[in-house]
N, C-alpha and C positions, 0 to 999 in steps of 0.2 A: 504494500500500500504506500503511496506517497503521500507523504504529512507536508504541504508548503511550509517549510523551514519561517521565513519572514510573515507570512503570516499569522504563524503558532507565535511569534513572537509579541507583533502587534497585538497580539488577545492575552497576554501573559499580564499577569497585576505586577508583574518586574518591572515594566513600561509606564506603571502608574502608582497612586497612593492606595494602599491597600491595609488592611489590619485581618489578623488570624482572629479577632473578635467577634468575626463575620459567620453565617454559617454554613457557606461554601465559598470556598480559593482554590482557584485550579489555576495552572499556569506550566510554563515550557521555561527548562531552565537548561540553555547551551553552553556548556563550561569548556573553555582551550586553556592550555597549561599557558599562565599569565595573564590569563585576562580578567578584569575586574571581580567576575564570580569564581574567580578559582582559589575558593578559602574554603575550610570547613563549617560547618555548623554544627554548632554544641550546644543541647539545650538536656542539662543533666534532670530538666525534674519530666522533659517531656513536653507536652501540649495538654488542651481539655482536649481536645477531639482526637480524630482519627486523621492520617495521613496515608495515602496509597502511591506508592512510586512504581516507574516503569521504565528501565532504563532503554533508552535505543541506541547508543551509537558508543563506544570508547566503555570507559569502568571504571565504576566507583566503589569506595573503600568504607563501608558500616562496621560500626562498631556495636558488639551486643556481648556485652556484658567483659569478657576479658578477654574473648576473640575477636579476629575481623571475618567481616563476610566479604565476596566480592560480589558485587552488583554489573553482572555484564548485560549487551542486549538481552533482548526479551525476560528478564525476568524481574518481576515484584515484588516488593515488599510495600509490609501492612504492619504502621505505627499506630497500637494504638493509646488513647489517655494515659497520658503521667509515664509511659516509655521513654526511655533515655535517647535524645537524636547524637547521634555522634557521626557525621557522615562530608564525603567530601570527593573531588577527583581521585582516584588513583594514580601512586606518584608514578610509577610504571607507562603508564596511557597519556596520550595527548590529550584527552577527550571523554568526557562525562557528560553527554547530552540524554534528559531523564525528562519524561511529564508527569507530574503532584499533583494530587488534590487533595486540600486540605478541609473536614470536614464534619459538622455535627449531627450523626446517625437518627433517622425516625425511629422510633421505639420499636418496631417489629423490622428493621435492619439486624437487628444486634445479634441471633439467631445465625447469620449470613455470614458475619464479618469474624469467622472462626475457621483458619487454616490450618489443614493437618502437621505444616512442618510449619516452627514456633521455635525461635530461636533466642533464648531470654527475653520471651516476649513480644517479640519482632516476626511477625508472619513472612514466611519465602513460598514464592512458586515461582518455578519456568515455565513459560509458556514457546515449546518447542515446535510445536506446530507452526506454520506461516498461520493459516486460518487461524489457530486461537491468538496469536500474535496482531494479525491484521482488526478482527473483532473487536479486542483491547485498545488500541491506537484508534480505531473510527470512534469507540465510545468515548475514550480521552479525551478525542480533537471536539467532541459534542461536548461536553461538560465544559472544556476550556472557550469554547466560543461561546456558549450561552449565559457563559458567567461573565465575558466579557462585554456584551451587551446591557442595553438598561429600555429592554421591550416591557410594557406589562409582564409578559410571563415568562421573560426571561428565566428568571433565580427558579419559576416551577419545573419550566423544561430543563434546564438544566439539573434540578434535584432527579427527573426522570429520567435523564440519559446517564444520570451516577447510580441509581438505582439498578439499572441496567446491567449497567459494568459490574457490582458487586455482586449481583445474581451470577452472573456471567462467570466472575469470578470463584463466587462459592459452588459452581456445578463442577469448577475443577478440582473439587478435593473432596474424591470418594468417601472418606472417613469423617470428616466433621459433617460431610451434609445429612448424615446419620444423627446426629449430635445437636441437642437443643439446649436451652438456656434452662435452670431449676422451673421447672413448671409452677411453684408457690411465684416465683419470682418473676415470672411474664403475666402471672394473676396479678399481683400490684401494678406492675408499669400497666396494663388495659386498665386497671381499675383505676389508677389516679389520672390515667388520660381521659377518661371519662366523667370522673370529678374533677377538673384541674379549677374551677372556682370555689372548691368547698377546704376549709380550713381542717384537715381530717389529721387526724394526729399519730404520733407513731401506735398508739395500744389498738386503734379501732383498725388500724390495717393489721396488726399482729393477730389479731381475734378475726381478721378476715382468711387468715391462711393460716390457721389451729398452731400458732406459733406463738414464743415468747416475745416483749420488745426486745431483748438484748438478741435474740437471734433472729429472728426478722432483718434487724441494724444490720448483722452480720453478714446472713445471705447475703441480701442486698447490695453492699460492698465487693467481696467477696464479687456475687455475679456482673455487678454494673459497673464496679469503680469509680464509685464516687457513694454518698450516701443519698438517703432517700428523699430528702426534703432538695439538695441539690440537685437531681437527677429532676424533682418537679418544678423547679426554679427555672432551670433551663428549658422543659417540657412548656412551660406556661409563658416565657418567651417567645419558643418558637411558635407559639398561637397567636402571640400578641402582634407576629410579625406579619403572620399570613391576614390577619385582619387589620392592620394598618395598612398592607397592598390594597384587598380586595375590597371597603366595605365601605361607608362614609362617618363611623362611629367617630366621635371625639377622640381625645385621649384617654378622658376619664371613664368615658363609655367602655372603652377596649379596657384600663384597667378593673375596673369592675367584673368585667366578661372573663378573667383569668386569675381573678382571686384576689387585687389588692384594690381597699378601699382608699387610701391614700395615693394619688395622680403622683406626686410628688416621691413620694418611696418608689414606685411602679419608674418611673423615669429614670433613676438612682439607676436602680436594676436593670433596666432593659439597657442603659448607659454600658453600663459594664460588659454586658454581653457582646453586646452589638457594635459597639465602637461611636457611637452616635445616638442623639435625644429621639425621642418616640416622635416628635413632631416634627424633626429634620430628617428622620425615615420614611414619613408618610409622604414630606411634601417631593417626596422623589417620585413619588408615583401618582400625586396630582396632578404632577406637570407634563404626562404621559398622555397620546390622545388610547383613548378603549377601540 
């Protein structure tokens, strides 16, 4: 398949201002031994989200845990929350040309995003086939151009063509697609997606899945990584976003609709996630003709 080099570039958020606070970042990152991108990156606590790389051209050098891995074409890896990034050219190679997305899972992704080879935590696959190789790169170039766009449904089609990929990718690992998430524990995430405006505490979800709070807490962690009330923080964000796109509600309106009665607090928070205020988010897509 031919990926236009210059134009993966032009759609790259390397060309522009961007923040990982976002909840999808895809981009093309061309690395030549000396040139500006040719540094590592070290990020020892990790990310909040998921990161999926796909190397195409030259080889890069990961680091997981006290071994390296080598990252040559076609093959993947899959960073997820709070993994350590330690990654860069290989000093060996001219050349580390890779496409990322950087990215915060829907609640029934999570099931998906579980590789049979895990390597301190760091998912590997190769994709040796040309066809599964070509498949991955056409879904990549889709996610990285729709993210780069600012259409009304840009950020949806894009969610839809990384959906894609991840399905895609999870039908390539016989063993985990066998393998599902604690079944107590995909009962709470449907069940606080379904209440994400009700203030529900940790004892009435522990009594909803004949569990203690302390082990509840645990699962939870344990399967999601992160805790519960966080896991709904960012659940109730990523509501607050899709109704800031689609709907004509206030501010106070949309904070009400996902659980916080304070406009004020709810801006704080969605600040943080997002990178930007609840009314600086919307007015991006006011200015949008439908």
């Amino acid at each position: 398949m031919e990926l236009n080099q210059q134009d993966m570039v032009n759609d790259s958020p390397l060309m522009k201002s961007f923040t990982f606070s976002a909840w999808l970042v895809a981009g093309f990152t061309p690395i030549s031994r000396g040139s500006k991108l040719d540094y590592y990156i070290n990020r020892p606590e990790g990310m909040k989200g998921y990161i999926l790389h796909l190397t195409l051209r030259g080889e890069g050098r990961i680091r997981a845990g006290n071994r390296d891995i080598a990252s040559r074409e076609n093959d993947l890896f899959l960073f997820p929350p709070g993994v350590a990034h330690h990654y860069g050219r290989a000093e060996h190679h001219e050349h580390w040309d890779h496409l990322w997305i950087y990215f915060l899972p829907r609640p029934y992704w999570l099931d998906w995003l579980r590789w049979d080879q895990v390597i301190n935590g760091i998912g590997v696959t190769s994709l040796q086939a040309p066809q599964a190789s070509e498949q991955a790169q056409r879904l990549f170039l889709e996610v990285i151009q729709q993210n780069g766009r600012s259409g009304l449904l840009a950020e949806a089609l894009a969610m839809n063509a990384l959906e894609r990929l991840i399905i895609d990718c999870f039908q390539r690992q016989p063993l985990s697609s066998h393998q599902t998430i604690e079944p107590r524990i995909s009962t709470l995430c449907q069940y606080l997606n379904d209440h994400l405006s009700e203030d529900l505490t940790i004892e009435q979800l522990a009594r909803l899945v004949f569990l203690s709070p302390s082990r509840v807490a645990h699962l939870f962690k344990r399967e999601m990584k992160m805790t519960i009330f966080a896991w709904r923080e960012q659940q109730r964000v990523i509501r607050a976003s899709n109704l800031l796109q689609s709907t004509h509600l206030s501010i106070a309106q949309v904070a009400q609709a996902v659980g916080y009665d304070d406009a004020l607090y709810f801006s704080r928070i969605f600040r943080q996630h997002v990178g930007v205020s609840p009314r600086d988010y919307k007015k991006r897509y006011e200015l949008l003709p439908v």
